[in-house]
N, C-alpha and C positions, 0 to 999 in steps of 0.2 A: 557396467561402470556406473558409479550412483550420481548424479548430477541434480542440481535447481538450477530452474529456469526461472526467471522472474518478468515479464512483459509490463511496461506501463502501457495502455491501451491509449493509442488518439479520440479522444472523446472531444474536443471540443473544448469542454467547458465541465472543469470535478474533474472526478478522478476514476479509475478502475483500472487495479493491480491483479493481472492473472498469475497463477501460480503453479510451476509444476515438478513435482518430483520424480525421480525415479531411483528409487532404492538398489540392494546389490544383488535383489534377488530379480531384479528386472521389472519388478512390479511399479506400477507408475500411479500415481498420485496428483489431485488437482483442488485449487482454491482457488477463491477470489475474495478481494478485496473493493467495495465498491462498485457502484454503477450509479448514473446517472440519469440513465436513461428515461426519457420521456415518449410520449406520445409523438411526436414528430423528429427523436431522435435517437435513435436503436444503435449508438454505435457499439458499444460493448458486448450487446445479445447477437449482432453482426456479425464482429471477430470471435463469438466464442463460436457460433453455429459452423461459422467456415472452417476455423481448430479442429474443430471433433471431429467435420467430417472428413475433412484431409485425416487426421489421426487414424478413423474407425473406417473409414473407407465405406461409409454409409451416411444416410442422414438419417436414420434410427438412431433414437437415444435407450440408454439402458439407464435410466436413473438408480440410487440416485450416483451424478457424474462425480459431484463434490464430496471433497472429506468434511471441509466446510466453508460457509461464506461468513464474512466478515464487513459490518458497516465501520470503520473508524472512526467517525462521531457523526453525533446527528443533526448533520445540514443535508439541503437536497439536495446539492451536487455531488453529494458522495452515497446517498442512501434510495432516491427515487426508483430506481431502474433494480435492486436487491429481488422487491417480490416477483417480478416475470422473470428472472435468473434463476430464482429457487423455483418455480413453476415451471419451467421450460427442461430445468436440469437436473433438480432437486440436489439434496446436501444433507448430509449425514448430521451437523449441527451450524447453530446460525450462533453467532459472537457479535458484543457492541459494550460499548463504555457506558459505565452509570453517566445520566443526563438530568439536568436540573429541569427542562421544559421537554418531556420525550415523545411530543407530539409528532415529531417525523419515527419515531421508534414505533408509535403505537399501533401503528398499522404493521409493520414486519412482523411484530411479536404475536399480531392475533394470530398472523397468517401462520406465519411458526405452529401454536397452539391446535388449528385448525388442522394443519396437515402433520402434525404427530412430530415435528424435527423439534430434538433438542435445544435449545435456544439458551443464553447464558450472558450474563454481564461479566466483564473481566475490569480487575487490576492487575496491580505487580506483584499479590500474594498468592497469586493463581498458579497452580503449575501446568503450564500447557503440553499439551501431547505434540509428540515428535512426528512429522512431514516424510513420511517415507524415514532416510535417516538424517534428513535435515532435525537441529536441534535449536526449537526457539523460544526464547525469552520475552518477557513481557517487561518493558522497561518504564512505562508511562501507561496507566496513570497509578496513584500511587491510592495504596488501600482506603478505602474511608475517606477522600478527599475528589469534591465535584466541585467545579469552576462555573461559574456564572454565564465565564465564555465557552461555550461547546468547541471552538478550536482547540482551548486546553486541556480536555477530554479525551483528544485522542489519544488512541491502543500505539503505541510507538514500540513495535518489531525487531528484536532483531533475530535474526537466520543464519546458521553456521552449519559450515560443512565443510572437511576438509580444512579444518584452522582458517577459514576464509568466513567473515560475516558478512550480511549486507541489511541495511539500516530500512526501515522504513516508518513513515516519521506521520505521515496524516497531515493537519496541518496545525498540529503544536507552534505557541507562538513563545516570546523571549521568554515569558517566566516559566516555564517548562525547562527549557533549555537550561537557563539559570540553574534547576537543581540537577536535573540528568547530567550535562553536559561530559562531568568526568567518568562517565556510567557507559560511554562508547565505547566497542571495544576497540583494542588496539591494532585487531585483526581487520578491521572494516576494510571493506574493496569496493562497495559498493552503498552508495548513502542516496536515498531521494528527500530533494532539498525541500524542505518540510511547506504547508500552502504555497504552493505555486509558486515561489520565490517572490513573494511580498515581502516587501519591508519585515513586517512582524514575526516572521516565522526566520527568519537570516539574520537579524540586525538588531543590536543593542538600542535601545532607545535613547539612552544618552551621548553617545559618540556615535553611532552607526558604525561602529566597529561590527566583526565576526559575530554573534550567538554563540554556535559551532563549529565555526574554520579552524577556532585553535586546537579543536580536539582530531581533526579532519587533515590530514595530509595530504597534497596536489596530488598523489600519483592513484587516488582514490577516484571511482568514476562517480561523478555525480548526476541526477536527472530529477527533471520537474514535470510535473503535469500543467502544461501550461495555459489560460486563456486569455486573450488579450483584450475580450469583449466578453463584461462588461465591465472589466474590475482592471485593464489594463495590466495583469498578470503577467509575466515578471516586471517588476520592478526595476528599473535602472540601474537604480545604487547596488543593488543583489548584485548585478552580473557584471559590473565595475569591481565589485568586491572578488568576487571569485577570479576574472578576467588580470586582477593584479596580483589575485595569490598565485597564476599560472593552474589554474585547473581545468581538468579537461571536463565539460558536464553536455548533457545532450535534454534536448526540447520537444516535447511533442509538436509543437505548431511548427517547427521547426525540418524534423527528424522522422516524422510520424511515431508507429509504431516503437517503442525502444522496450530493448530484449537486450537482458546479460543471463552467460549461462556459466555455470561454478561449478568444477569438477576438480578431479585429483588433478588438472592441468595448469589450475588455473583458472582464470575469469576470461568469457570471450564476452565482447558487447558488439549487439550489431544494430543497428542506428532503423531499420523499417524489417515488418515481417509482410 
């Protein structure tokens, strides 16, 4: 039975979305989205090493693991930790959104270069290859157009399988939202509330109304990568806003680990792995 799995990883602080498929012919399929990781903090190259070897029943790796990895735009908290991921596991091709200053890029791309993986800038006029038989879309950023702010650069996801999508958002802020917003699908089950649930990434600037709740229905699961040091991540007003539209949404600092899995059943979410 073909299923996606989608894990936001407890990192602390950023983000790292691991990713897995498994098609109808059993054949199983892996990505990631992000890492953070530093020199005194391995949590993502942590959860994937214990993954695989629970998975492979070994600590041998057979690279490369990945179909591919993905930076969502380029800050360090989303892109540090990519080269010893691809080094450790390697990856079939490496993906990132055009950048106005790609200094945190220019390091992944040599290492790309160096060790022979395909590497590639995406917008919305890309057609991206199908995840086992997940089938996904590239909704943000839009062709020929780079933001000053590298939040609104981010590669914004969506994933379907089984008439079920699930949203993944980077940390696109209100003017993003602004154009996409009617561009969600309607099938969405699963949306991650875009930076950490900041202000800018949730909330209109002029009212602090929704961004995206209007396009977002309560009975959709929501989740954030959250840190509360240094940047006081989430927001208050964010979870006041969700808390009064009645949504159910789960936190890493919170929840740890959080995993939704999407099959012909349905969506299951389970709150730590």
């Amino acid at each position: 039975m073909n299923q996606l799995k989608i894990v936001l990883i407890d990192v602390g602080w950023g983000d790292s979305i691991f990713l897995e498929s498994i098609d109808d012919n059993g054949d199983e399929h892996y990505a990631l989205i992000d890492s953070n990781d530093s020199t005194n903090n391995k949590s993502s190259l942590v959860f994937l090493k214990k993954y695989f070897q629970r998975k492979f029943n070994t600590a041998a790796i057979t690279k490369p693991v990945f179909d591919w990895v993905m930076l969502s735009h380029a800050h360090l908290d989303h892109g540090q930790g990519l080269k010893k991921i691809m080094q450790e596991f390697g990856t079939e091709k490496f993906y990132y959104p055009k950048s106005v200053t790609n200094s945190n890029l220019a390091h992944l791309q040599n290492y790309a270069n160096r060790a022979g993986i395909n590497h590639q800038a995406l917008d919305n006029n890309r057609v991206f290859p199908d995840f086992g038989d997940v089938e996904i879309k590239i909704l943000w950023p839009n062709e020929d157009e780079i933001s000053d702010n590298e939040n609104d650069n981010s590669i914004i996801l969506s994933l379907s399988l089984h008439d079920q999508t699930c949203m993944l958002t980077g940390d696109a802020e209100e003017p993003v939202w602004e154009v996409i917003n009617a561009q969600i699908p309607n099938n969405t089950v699963f949306f991650k509330i875009p930076h950490h649930g900041s202000r800018n990434g949730s909330l209109k600037s002029n009212d602090m109304s929704g961004a995206w709740t209007n396009q977002i229905d309560n009975q959709v699961f929501l989740a954030m990568s959250t840190h509360n040091r240094p940047y006081n991540h989430p927001h208050q007003e964010v979870l006041d806003l969700l808390d009064s539209g009645g949504y159910t949404y789960g936190r890493t600092d919170d929840n740890y680990h959080l995993e939704v899995t999407v099959d012909q059943n349905g969506m299951v979410t389970k709150y730590s792995t």
